[in-house]
N, C-alpha and C positions, 0 to 999 in steps of 0.2 A: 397814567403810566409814568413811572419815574426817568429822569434822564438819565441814568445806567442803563436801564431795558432798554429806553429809545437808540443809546447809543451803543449795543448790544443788538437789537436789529438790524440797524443800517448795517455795522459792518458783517453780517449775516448778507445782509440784500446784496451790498458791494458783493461779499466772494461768488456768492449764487452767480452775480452779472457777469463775472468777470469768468468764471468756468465756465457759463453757457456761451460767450462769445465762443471760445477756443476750445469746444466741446469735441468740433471733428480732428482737431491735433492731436486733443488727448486720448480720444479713442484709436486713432492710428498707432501711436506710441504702443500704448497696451496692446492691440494687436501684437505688433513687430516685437516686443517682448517675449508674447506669450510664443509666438511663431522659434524664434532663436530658443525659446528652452524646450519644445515640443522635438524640432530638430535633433538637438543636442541629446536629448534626452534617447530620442530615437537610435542616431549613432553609436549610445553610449549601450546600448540593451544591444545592438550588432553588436560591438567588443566584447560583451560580454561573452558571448561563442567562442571569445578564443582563450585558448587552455594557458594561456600566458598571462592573465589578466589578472589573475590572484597570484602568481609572482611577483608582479610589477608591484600591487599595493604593499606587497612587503619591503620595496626598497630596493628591488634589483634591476638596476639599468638597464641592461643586456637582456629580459623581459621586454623593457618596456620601447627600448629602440630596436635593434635587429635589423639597422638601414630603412627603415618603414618607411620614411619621410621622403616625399617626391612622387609616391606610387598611389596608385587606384587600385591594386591587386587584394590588398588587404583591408579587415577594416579598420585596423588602428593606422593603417599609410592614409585613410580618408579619411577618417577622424582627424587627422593632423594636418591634411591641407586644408579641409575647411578651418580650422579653426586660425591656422598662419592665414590666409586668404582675407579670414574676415578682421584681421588686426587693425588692416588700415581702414576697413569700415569702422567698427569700435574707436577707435581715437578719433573721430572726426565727431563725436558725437557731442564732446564740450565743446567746439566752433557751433557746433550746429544751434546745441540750444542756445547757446549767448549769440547768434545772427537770431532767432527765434523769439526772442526777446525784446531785443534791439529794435527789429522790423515792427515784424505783426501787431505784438505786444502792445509795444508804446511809439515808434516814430510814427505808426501810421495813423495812429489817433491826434497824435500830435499834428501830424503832418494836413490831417484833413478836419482836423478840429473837433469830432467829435466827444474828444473828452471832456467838451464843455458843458456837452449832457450831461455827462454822469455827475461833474461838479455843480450844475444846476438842483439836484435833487439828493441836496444835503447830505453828499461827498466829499468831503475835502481832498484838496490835492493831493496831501500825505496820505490821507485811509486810500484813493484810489491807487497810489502809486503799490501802496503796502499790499492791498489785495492784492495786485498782478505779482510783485514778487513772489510771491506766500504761496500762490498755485505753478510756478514756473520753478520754484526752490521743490515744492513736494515732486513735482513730474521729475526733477532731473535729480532728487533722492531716490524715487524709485526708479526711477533709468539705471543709476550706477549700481546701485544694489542689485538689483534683477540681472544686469549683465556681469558685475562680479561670480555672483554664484553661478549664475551660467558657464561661466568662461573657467572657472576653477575647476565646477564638477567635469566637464570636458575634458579638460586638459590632463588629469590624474593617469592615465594609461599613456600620454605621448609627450610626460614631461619633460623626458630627455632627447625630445627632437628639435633641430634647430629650431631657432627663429620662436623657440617656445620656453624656454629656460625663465627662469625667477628673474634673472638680470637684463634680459633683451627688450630694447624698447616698444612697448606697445603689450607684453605682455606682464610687464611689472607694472604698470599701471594699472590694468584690468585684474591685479590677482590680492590687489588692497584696500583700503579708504582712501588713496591719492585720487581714484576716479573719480568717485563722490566731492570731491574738496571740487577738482576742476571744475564739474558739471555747476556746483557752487559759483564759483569763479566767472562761470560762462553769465549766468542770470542776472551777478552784480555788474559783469563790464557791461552785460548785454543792454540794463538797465540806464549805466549810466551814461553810454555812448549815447543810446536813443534818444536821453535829456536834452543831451548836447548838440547833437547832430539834426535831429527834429525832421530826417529823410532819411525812407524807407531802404532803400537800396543801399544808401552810403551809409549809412548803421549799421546795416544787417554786414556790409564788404568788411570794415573798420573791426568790428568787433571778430567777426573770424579770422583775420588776420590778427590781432591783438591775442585774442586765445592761444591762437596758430604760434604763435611766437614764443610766449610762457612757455609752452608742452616741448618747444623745440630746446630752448633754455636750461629748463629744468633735467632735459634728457642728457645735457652734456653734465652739468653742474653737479648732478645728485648725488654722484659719489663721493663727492668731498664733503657732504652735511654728518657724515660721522666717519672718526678717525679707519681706517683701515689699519691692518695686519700687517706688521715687516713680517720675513722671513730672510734671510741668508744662511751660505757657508761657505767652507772654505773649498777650495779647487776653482777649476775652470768649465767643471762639466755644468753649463745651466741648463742642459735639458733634463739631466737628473737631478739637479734639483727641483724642476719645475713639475715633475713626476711624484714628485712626495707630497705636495700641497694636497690640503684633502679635497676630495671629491666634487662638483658644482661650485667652485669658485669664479667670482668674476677678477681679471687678473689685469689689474691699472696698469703697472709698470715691470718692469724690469728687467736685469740688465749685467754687469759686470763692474765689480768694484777695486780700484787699484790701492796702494799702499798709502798714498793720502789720502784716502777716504772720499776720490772723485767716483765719478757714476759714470759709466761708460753704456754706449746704445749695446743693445743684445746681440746685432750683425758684425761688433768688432772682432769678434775671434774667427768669424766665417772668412777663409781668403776666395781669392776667384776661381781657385781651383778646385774646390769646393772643401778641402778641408778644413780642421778646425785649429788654427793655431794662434795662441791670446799673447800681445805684448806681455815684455818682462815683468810689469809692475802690476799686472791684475793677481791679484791675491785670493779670488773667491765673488761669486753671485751674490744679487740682491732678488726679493720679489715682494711688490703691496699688492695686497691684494684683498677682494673682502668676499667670507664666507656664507654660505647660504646663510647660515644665524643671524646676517645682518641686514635682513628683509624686513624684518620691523621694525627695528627702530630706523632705519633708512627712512620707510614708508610712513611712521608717525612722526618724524621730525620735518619730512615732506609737504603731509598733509596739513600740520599745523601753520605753516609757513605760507599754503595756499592760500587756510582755512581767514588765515589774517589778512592777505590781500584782498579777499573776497568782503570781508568783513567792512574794511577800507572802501573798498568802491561802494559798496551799498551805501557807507555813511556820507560820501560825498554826491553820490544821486539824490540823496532827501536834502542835503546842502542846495544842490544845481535847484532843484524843486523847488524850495524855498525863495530865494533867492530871483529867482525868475517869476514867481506865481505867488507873493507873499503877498 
């Protein structure tokens, strides 16, 4: 047997070893996958019953809301709280797999040593570390994937209910490849905390906080990774202006503009009386804002940004590896 094939088995035997260790994780995952599209799919076959539902696909709002959201009366009102409900389940799922990682994965092998077996029986540190990636990288590929198209095909009949829009956090996540980048993100911090930390618990705590934090980050930030829309005119009226902006816009700023070209807050013309009167020198509204068109590229300059930090920790876990076990 030549040392290609020899070295083309072992790392066969590594992934074998390393999927049968965490055989009942990945069987749960696929469960709870297959469960959320069975559901969903289920809900989605109720909607169908309703006579509004081929209006909605054509693009008519007033279809697809009609106040539905809040209620149990209907089934597009329950389609829509499950699916607002389950948002802050779904985002919790990149802490989860990078604590999944961190812990089970690797601190606890570390922690209680027996990864010395597996480097006993002509493993190296790097192929052992690289198998456990390689099966925690595919699970949290097909985690994000399977919940994208999950959460998308859902959402198609109550996209214009709150808390459900392209721009609302937890659902622009789930409706692109930013999921996928994160769940990415979770496996390398997961990985390289658990190097570092070498304990079960304070890995698994570290790295979901460390996730937790990115996701919170990025939720303020993301608007600014591509330039946004002005809009102004001339008058005082900014609520008609802000009535012409087209349709599902997310709207950053804006406000009232005076004759030097300062930016005034949107509450300066409201007096306490409740009417609306603007100093002398406002001249006309401003509005940025970015259009539903700016879902992709928002989401691949997102992704790719992740896609790098992810890349980054992975290369300095086989670093820590090294370095520690050379």
């Amino acid at each position: 047997m030549s040392s290609l094939t020899t070295a083309r088995t072992d790392r066969a035997r590594t992934h074998r070893v390393a999927a049968r260790q965490h055989r009942r994780a990945l069987w749960v995952t696929l469960a709870l996958l297959a469960l959320a599209a069975a559901v969903t799919a289920g809900l989605r076959w109720w909607v169908a019953g309703s006579m509004d539902e081929a209006r909605c696909f054509m693009g008519e709002a007033e279809a697809c809301g009609k106040q539905l959201f809040g209620t149990w009366k209907t089934p597009q009102g329950v389609l829509a709280l499950v699916l607002e409900r389950s948002l802050f389940v779904l985002m919790a799922v990149p802490p989860l797999i990078g604590a999944f990682v961190a812990g089970p994965v690797l601190a606890r092998e570390l922690e209680s040593g027996t990864y010395k077996v597996a480097w006993a029986q002509s493993a190296t540190p790097a192929r052992w570390l690289a198998s456990k990636l390689v099966l925690a990288a595919a699970l949290a590929a097909t985690t994000a994937t399977v919940l994208t198209a999950v959460f998308r095909f859902g959402r198609v009949p109550v996209r214009y209910e709150p808390n459900l829009s392209w721009s609302d956090l937890g659902a622009y996540e789930l409706m692109g490849p930013a999921l996928g980048a994160y769940c990415l993100l979770g496996v390398a911090v997961g990985a390289l905390v658990g190097l570092l930390v070498r304990r079960t618990v304070a890995a698994m705590a570290t790295t979901a906080a460390v996730i937790g934090t990115v996701l919170l980050g990025f939720g303020s930030l993301r608007w600014e990774l591509w330039p946004s829309v002005h809009a102004s005119g001339r008058g005082a009226d900014l609520a008609l202006g802000l009535s012409d902006l087209p349709p599902d816009v997310l709207l950053l700023r804006s406000g009232y503009v005076t004759t030097d070209g300062q930016r005034l807050h949107p509450d300066t013309c409201l007096q306490p009386s409740g009417d609306t009167r603007c100093p002398p020198d406002v001249t006309g509204w401003y509005a940025d804002y970015h259009p539903a068109s700016h879902f992709w590229p928002l989401q691949l300059v997102e992704t790719g940004i992740v896609l790098a930090l992810a890349a980054l920790a992975t290369l300095l876990a086989f670093r820590v590896l090294r370095r520690r076990h050379a």
